[in-house]
C-alpha positions as CSV (number, residue, x, y, z in Angstrom):
1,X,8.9,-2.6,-13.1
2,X,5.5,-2.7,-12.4
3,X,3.2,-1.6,-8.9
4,X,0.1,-3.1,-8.1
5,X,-2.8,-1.3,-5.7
6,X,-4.7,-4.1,-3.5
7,X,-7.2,-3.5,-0.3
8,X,-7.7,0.8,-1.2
9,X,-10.1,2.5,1.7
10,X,-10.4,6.6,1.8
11,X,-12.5,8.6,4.2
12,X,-14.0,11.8,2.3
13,X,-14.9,13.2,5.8
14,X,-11.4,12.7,7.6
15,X,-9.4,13.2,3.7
16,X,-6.9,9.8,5.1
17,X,-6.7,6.7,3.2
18,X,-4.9,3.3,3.2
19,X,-3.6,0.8,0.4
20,X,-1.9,-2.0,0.3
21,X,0.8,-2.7,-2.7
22,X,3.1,-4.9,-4.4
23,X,6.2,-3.7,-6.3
24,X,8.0,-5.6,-8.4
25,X,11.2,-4.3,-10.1
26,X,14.4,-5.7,-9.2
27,X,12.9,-7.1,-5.9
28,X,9.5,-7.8,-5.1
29,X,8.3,-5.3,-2.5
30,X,4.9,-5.5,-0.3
31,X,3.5,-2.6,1.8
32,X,1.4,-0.2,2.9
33,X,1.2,3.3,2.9
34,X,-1.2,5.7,4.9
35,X,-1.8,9.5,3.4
36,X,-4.0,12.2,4.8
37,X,-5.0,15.2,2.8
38,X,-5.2,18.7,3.2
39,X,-6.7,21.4,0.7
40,X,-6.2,18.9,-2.2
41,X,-2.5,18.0,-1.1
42,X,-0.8,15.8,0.7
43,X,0.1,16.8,4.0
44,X,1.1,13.1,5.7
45,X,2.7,10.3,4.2
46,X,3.3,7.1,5.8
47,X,5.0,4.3,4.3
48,X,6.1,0.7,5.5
49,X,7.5,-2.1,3.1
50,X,8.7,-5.7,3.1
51,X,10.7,-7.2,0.6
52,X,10.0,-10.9,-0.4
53,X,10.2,-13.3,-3.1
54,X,6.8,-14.0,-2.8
55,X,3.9,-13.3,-5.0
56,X,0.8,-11.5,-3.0
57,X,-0.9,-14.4,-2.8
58,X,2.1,-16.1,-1.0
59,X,2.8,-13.7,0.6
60,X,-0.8,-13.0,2.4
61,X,-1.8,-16.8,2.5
62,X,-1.8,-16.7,6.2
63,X,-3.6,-13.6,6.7
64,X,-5.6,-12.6,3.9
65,X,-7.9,-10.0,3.6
């Protein structure tokens, strides 16, 4: 199995951040997941996948970034 972090962004003054991700284990999973920090922890989570047989490349060919 094996993850793969894409497009990272973090905000130092609001402590939230955003990254984009491939999974690949038994299935091949893109997403996304938004966090927001609080005293050096994480206090939100957010997280929204989509499982494909494509690679990132195929899978972001219409919209990359």
């Amino acid at each position: 199995m094996s993850m793969a972090w894409h497009t990272v962004v973090f905000d130092t003054d609001e402590q939230m951040g955003a990254a984009e991700y491939t999974y690949t284990g038994t299935n091949t999973y893109h997403g996304v997941v938004v966090i927001r920090l609080r005293g050096d922890r994480v206090a939100n989570w957010r997280e929204y996948q989509h499982r494909s047989d494509l690679d990132r490349e195929g899978f972001t060919a219409l919209n990359p970034f």
